[in-house]
Structure formats: C-alpha cells, structure tokens
PDBQT receptor file of N, H, CA, C and O in Angstrom, charges set to zero:
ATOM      1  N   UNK A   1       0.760 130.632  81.268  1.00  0.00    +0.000 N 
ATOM      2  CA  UNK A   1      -0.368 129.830  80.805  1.00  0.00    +0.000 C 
ATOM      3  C   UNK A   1      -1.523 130.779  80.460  1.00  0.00    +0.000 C 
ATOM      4  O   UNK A   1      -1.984 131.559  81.293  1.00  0.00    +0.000 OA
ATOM      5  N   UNK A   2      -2.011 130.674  79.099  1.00  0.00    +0.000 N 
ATOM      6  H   UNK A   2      -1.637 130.040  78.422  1.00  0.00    +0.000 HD
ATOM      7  CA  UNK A   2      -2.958 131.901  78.853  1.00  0.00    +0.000 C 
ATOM      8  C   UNK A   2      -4.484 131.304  79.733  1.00  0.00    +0.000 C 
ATOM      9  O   UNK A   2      -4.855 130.139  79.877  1.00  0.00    +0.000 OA
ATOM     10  N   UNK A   3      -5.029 132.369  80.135  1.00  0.00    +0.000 N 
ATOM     11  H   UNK A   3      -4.728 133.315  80.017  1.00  0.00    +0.000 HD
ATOM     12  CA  UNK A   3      -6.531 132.420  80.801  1.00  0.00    +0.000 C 
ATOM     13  C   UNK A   3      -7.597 131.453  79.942  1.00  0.00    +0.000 C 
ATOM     14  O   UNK A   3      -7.831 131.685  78.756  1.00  0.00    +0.000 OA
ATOM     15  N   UNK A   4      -8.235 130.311  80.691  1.00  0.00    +0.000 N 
ATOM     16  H   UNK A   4      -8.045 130.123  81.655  1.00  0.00    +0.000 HD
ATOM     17  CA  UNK A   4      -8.608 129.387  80.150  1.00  0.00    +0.000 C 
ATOM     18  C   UNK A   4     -10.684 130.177  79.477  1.00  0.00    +0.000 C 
ATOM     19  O   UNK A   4     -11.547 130.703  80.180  1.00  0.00    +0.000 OA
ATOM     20  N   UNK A   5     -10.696 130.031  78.722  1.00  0.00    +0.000 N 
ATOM     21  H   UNK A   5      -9.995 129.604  78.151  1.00  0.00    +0.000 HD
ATOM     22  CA  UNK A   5     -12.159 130.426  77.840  1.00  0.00    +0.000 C 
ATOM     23  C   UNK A   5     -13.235 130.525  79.038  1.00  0.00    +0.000 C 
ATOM     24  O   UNK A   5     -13.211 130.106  80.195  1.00  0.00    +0.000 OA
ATOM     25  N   UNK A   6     -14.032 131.130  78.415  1.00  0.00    +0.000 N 
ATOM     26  H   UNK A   6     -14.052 131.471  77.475  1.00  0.00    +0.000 HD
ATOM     27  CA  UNK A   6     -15.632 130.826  79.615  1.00  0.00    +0.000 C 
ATOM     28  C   UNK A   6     -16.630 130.728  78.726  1.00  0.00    +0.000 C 
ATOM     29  O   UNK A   6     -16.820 131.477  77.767  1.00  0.00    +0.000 OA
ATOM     30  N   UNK A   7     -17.496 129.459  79.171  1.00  0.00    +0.000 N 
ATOM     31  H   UNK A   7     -17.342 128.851  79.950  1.00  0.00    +0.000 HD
ATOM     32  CA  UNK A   7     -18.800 128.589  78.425  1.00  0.00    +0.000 C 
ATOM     33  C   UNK A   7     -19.586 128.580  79.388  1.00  0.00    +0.000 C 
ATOM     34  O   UNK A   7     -19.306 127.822  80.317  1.00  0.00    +0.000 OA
ATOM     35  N   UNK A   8     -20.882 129.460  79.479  1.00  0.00    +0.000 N 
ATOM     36  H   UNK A   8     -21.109 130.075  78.725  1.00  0.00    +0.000 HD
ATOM     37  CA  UNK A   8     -21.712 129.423  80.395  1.00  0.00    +0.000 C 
ATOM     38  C   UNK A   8     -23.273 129.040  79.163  1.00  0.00    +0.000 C 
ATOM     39  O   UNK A   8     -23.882 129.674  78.301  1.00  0.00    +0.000 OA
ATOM     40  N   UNK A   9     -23.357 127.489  79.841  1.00  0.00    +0.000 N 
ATOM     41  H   UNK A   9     -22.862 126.974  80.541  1.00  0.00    +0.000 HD
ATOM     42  CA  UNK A   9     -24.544 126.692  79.024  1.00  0.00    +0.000 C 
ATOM     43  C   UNK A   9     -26.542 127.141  79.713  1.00  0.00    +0.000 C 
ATOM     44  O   UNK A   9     -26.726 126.817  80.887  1.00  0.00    +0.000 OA
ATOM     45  N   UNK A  10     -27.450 127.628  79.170  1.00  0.00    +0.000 N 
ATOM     46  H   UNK A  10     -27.301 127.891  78.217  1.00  0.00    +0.000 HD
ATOM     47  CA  UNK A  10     -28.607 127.582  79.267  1.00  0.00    +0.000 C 
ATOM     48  C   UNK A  10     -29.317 125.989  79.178  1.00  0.00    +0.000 C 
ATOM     49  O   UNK A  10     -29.745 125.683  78.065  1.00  0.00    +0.000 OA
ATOM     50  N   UNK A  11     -29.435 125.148  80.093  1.00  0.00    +0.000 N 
ATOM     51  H   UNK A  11     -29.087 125.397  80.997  1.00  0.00    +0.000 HD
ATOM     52  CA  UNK A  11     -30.188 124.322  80.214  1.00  0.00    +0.000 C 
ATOM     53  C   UNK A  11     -31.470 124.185  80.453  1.00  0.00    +0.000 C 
ATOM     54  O   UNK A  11     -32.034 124.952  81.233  1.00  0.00    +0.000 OA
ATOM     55  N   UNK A  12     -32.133 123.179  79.816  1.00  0.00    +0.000 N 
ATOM     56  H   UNK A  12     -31.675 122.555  79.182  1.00  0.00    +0.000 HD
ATOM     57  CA  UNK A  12     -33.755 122.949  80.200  1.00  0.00    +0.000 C 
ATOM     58  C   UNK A  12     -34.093 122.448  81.280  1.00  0.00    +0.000 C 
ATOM     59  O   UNK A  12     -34.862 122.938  82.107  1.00  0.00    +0.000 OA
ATOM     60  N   UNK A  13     -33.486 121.357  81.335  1.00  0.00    +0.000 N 
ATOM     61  H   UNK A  13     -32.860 120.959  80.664  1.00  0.00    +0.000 HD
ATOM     62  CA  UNK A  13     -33.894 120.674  82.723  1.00  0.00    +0.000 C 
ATOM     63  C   UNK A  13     -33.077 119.497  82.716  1.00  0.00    +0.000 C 
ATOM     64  O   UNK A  13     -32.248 119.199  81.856  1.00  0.00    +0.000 OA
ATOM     65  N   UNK A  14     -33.473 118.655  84.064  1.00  0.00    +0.000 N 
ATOM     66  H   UNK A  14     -34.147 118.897  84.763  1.00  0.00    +0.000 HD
ATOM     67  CA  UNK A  14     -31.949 118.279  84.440  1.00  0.00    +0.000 C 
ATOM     68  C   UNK A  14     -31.433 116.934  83.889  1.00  0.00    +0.000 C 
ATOM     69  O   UNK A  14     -30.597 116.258  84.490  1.00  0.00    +0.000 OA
ATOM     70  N   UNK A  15     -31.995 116.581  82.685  1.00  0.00    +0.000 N 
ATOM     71  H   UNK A  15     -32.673 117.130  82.197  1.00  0.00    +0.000 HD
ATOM     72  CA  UNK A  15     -31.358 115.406  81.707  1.00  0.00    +0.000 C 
ATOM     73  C   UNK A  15     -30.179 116.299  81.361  1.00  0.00    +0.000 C 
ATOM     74  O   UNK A  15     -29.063 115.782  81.396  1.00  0.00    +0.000 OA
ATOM     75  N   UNK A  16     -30.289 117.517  81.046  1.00  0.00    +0.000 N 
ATOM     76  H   UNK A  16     -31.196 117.938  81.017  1.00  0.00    +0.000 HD
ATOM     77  CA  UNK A  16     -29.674 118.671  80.005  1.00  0.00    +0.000 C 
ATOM     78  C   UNK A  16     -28.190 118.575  80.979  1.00  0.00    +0.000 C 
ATOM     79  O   UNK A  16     -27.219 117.931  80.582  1.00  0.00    +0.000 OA
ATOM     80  N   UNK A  17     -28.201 119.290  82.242  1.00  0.00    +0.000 N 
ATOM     81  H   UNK A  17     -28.990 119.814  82.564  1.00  0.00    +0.000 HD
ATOM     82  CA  UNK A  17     -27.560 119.500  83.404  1.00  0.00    +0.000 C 
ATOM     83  C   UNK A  17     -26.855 118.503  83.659  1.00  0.00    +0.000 C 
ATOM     84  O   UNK A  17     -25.641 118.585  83.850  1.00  0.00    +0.000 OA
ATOM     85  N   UNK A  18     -27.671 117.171  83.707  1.00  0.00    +0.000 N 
ATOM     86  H   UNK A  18     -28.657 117.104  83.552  1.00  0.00    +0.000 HD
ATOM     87  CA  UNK A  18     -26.400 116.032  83.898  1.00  0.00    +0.000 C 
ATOM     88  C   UNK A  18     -25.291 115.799  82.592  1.00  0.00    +0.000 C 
ATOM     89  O   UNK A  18     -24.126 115.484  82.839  1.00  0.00    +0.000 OA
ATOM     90  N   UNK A  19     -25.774 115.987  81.191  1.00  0.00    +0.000 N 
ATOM     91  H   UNK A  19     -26.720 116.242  80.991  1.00  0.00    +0.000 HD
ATOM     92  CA  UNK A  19     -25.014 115.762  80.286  1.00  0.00    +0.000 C 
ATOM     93  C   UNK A  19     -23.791 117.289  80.769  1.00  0.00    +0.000 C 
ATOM     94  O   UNK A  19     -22.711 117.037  81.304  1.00  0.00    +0.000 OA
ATOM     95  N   UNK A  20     -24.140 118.479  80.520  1.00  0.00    +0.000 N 
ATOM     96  H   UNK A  20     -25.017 118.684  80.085  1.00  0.00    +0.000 HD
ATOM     97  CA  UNK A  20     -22.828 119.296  80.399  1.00  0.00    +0.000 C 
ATOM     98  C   UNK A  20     -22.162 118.855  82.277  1.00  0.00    +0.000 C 
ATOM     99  O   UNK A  20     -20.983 118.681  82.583  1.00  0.00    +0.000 OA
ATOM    100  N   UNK A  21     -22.905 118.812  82.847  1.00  0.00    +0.000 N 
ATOM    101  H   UNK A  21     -23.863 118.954  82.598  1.00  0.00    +0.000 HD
ATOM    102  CA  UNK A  21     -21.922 118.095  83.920  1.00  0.00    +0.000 C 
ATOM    103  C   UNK A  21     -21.302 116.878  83.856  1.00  0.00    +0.000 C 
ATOM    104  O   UNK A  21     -20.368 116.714  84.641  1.00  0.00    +0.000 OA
ATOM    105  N   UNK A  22     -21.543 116.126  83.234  1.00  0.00    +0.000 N 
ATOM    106  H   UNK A  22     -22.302 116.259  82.596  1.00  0.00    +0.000 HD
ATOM    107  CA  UNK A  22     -20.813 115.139  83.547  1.00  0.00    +0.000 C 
ATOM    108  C   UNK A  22     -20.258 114.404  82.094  1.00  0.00    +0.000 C 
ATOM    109  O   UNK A  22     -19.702 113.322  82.281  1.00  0.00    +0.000 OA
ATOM    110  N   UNK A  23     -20.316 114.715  81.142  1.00  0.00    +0.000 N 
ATOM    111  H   UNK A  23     -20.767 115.595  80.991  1.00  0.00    +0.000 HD
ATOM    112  CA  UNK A  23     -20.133 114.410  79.822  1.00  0.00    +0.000 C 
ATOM    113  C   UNK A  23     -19.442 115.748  79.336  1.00  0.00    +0.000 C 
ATOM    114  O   UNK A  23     -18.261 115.581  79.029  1.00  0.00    +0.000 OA
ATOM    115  N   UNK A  24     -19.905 117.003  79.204  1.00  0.00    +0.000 N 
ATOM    116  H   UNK A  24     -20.864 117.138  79.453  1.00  0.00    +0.000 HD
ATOM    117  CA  UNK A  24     -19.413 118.463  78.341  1.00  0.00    +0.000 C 
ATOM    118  C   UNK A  24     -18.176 118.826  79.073  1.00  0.00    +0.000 C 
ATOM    119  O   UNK A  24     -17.046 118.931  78.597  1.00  0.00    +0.000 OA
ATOM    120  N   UNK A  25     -18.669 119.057  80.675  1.00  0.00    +0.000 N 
ATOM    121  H   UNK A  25     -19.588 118.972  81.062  1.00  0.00    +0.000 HD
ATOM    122  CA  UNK A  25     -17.746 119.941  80.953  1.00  0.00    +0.000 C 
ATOM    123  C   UNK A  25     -16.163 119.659  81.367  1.00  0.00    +0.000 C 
ATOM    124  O   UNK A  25     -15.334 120.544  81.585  1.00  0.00    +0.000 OA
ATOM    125  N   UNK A  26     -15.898 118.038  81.435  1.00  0.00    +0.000 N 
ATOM    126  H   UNK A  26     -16.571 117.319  81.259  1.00  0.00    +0.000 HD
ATOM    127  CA  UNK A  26     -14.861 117.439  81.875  1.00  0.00    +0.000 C 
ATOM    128  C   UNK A  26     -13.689 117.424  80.304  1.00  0.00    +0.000 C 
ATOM    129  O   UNK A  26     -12.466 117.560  80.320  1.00  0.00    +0.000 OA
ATOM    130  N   UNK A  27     -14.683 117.192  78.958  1.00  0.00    +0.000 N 
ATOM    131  H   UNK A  27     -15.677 117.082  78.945  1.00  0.00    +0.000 HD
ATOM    132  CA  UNK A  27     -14.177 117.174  77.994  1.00  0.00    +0.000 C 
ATOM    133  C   UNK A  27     -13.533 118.525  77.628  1.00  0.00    +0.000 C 
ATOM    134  O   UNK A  27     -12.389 118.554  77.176  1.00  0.00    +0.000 OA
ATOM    135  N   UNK A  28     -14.025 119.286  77.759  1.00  0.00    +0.000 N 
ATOM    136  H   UNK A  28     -14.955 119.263  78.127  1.00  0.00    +0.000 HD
ATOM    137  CA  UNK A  28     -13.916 120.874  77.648  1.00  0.00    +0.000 C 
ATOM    138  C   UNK A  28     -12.722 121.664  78.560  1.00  0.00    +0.000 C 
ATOM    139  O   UNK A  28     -11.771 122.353  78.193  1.00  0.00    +0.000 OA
ATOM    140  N   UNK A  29     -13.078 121.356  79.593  1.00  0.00    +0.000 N 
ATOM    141  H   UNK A  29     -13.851 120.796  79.892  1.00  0.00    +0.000 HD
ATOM    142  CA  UNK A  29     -11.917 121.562  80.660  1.00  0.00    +0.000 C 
ATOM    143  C   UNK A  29     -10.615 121.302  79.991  1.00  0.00    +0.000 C 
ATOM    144  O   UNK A  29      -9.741 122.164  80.084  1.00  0.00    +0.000 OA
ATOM    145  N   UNK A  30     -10.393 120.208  79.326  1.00  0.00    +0.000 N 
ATOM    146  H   UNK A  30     -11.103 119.508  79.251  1.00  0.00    +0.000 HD
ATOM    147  CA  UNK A  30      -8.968 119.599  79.230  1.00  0.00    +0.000 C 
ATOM    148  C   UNK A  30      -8.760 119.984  77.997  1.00  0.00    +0.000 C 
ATOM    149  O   UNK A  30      -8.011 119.443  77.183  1.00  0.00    +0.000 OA
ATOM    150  N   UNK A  31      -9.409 120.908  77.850  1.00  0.00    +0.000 N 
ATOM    151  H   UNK A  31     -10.017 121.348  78.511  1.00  0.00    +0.000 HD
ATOM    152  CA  UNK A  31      -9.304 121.864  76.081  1.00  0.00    +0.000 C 
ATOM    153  C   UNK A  31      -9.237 123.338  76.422  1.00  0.00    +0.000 C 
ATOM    154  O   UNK A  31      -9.056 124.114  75.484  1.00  0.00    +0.000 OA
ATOM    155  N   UNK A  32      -9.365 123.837  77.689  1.00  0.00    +0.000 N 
ATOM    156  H   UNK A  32      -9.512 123.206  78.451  1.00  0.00    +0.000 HD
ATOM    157  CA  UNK A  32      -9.125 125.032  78.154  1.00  0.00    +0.000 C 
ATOM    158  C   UNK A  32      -9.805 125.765  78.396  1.00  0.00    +0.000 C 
ATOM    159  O   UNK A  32      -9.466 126.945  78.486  1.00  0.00    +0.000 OA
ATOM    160  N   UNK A  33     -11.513 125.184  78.674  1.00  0.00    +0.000 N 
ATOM    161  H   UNK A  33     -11.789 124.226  78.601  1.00  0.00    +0.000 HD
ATOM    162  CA  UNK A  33     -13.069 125.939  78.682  1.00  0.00    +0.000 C 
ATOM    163  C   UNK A  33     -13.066 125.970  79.948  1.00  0.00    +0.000 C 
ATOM    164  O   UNK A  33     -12.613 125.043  80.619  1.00  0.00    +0.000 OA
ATOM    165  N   UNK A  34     -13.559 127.019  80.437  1.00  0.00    +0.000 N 
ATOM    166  H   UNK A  34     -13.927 127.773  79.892  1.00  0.00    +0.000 HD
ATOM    167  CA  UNK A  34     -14.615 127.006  81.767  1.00  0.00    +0.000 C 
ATOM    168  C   UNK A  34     -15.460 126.784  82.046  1.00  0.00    +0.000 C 
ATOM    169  O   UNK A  34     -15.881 127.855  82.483  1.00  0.00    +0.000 OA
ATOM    170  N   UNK A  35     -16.487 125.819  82.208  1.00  0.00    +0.000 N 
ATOM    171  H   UNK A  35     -16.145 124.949  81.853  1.00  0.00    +0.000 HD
ATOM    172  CA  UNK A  35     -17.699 125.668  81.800  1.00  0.00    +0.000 C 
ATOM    173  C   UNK A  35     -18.585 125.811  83.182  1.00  0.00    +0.000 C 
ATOM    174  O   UNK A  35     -18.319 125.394  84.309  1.00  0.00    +0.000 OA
ATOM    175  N   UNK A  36     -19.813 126.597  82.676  1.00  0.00    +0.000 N 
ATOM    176  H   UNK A  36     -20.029 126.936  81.761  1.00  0.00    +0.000 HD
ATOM    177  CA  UNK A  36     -20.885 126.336  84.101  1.00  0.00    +0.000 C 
ATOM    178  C   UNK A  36     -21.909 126.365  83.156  1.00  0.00    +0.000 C 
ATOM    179  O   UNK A  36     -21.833 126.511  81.937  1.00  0.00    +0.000 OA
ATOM    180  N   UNK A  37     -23.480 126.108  84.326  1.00  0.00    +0.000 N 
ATOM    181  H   UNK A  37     -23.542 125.990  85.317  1.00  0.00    +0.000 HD
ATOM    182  CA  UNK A  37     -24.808 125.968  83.589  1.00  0.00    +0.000 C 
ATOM    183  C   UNK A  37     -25.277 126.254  83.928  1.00  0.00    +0.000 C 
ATOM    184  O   UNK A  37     -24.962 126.201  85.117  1.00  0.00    +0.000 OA
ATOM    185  N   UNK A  38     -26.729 127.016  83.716  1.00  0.00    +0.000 N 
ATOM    186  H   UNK A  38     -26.985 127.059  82.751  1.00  0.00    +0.000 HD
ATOM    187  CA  UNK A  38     -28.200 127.257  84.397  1.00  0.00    +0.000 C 
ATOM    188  C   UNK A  38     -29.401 126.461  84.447  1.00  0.00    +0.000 C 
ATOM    189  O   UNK A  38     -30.085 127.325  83.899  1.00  0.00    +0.000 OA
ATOM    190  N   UNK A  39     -29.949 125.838  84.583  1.00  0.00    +0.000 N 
ATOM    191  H   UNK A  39     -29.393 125.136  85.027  1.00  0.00    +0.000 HD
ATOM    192  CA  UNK A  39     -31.108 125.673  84.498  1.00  0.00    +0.000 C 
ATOM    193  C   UNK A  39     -32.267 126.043  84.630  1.00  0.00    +0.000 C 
ATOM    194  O   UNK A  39     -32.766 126.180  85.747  1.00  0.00    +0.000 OA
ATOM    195  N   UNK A  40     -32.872 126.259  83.594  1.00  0.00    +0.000 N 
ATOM    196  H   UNK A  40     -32.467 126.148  82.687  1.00  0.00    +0.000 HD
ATOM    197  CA  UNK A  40     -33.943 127.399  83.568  1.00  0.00    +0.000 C 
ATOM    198  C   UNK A  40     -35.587 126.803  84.226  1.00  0.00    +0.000 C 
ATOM    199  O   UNK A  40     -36.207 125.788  83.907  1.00  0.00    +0.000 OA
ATOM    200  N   UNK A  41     -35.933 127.852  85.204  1.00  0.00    +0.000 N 
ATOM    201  H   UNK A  41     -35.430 128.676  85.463  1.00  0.00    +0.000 HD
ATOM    202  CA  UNK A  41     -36.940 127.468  86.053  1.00  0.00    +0.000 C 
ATOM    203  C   UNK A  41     -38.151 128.400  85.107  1.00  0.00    +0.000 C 
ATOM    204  O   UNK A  41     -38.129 129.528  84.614  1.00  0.00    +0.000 OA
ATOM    205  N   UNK A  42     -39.020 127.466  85.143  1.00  0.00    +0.000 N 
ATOM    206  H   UNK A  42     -39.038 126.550  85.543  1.00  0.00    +0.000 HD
ATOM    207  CA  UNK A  42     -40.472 127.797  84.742  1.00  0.00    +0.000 C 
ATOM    208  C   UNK A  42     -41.784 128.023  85.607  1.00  0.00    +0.000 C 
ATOM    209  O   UNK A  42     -42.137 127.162  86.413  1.00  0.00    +0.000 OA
ATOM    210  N   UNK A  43     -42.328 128.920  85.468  1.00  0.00    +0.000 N 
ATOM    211  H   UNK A  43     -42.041 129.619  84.814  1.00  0.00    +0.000 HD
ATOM    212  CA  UNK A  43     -43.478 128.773  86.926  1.00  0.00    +0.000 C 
ATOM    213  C   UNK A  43     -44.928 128.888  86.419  1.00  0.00    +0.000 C 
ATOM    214  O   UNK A  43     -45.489 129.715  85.701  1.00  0.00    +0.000 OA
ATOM    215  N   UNK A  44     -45.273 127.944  86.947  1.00  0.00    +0.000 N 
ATOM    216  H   UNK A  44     -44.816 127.272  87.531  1.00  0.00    +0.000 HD
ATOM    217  CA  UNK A  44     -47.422 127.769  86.628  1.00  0.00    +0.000 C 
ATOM    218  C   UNK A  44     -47.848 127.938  87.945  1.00  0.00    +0.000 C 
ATOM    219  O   UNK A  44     -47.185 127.419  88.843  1.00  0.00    +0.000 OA
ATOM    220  N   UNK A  45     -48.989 128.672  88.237  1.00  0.00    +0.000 N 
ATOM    221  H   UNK A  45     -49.527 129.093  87.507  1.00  0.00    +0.000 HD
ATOM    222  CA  UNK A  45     -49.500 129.268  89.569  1.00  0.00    +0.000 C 
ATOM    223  C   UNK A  45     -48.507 129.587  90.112  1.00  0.00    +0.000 C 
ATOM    224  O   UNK A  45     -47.618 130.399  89.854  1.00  0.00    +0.000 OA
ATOM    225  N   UNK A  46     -48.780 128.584  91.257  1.00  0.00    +0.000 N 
ATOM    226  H   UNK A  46     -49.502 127.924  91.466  1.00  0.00    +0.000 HD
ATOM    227  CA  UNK A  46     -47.457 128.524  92.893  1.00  0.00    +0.000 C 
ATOM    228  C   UNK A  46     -46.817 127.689  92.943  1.00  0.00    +0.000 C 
ATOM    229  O   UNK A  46     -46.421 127.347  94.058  1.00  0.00    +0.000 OA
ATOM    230  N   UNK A  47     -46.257 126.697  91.365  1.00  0.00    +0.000 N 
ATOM    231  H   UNK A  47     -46.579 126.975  90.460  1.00  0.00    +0.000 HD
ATOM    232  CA  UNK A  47     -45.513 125.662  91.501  1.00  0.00    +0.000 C 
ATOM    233  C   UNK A  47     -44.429 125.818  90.668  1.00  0.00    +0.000 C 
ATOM    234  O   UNK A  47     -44.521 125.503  89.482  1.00  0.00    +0.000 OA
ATOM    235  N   UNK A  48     -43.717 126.131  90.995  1.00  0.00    +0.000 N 
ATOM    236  H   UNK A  48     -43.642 126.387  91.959  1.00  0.00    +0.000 HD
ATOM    237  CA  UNK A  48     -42.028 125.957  90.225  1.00  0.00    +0.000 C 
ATOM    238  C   UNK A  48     -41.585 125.046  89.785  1.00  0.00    +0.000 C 
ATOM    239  O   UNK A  48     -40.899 124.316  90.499  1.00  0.00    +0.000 OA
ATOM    240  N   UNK A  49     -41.888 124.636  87.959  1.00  0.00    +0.000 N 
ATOM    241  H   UNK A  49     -42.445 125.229  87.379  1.00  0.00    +0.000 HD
ATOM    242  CA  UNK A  49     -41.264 123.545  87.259  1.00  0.00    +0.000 C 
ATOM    243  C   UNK A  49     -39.540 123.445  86.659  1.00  0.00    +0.000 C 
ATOM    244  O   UNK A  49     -38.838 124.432  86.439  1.00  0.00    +0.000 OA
ATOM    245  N   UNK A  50     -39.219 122.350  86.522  1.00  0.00    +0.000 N 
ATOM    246  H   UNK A  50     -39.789 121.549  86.701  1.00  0.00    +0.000 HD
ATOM    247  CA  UNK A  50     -37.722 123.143  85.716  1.00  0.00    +0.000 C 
ATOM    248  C   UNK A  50     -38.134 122.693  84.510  1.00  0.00    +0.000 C 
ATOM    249  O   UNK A  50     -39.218 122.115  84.592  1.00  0.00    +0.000 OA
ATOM    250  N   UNK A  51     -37.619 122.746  83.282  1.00  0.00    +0.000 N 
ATOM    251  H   UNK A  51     -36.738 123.216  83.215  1.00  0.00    +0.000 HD
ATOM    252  CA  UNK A  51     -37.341 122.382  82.009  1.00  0.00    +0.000 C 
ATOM    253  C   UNK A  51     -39.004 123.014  81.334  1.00  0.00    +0.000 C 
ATOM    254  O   UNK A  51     -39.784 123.681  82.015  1.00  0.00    +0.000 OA
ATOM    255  N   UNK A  52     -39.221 122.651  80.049  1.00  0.00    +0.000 N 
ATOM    256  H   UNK A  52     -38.588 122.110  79.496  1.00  0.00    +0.000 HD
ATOM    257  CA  UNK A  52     -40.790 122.588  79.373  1.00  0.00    +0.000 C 
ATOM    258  C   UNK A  52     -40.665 124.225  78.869  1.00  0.00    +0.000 C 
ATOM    259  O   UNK A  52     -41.597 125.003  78.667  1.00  0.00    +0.000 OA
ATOM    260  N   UNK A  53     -39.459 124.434  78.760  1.00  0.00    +0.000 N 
ATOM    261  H   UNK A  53     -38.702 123.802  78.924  1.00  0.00    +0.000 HD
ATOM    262  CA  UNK A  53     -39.948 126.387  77.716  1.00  0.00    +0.000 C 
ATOM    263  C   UNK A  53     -40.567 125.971  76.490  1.00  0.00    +0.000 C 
ATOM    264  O   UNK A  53     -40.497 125.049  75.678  1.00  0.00    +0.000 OA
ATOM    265  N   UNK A  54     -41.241 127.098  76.706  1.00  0.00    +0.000 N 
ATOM    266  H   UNK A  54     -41.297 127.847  77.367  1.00  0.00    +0.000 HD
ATOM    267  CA  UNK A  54     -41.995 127.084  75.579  1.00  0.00    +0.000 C 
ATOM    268  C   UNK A  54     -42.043 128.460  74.922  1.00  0.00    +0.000 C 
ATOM    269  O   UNK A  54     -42.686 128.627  73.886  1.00  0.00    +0.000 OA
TER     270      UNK A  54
C-alpha cells in the first residue's frame, strides 16, 4: 500500500478548524491525505487572540 500524502492546513480561527476537521479531513483521508491543522494565534498586549491576521 503506497504511503498515504501529507496536508498540513494554516487556519485562522476556529470556524476554519472545525471545517478541515470535520468536513476536509474525513473526505481526504479516504483519498489517501494525511491531514492536520494549525491555528494561528495572534497576540495584542497580554491577551492571546486566535484568528483576525492581518
């Protein structure tokens, strides 16, 4: 069985995160992807936002 692909997704925030989890990565899988995600953390002062790059 050949070695299944690797898809590592950059997410904004976690609308983003629920779609490749639960919509991308199940579809993908059964097509031979590996899929994982990040979600990218943003920081103002001393408060750690997720999503809003700019």
């Amino acid at each position: 069985m050949p070695e299944p692909k690797r898809l590592h997704l950059l997410v904004e925030g976690q609308t983003e995160a629920t779609v490749v989890r639960d919509l991308l990565s199940g579809h993908l899988q059964r097509h031979g992807w590996f899929v994982t995600y990040s979600t990218v953390r943003t920081q103002t002062s001393s408060v750690t936002y997720r999503g809003g790059v700019t």
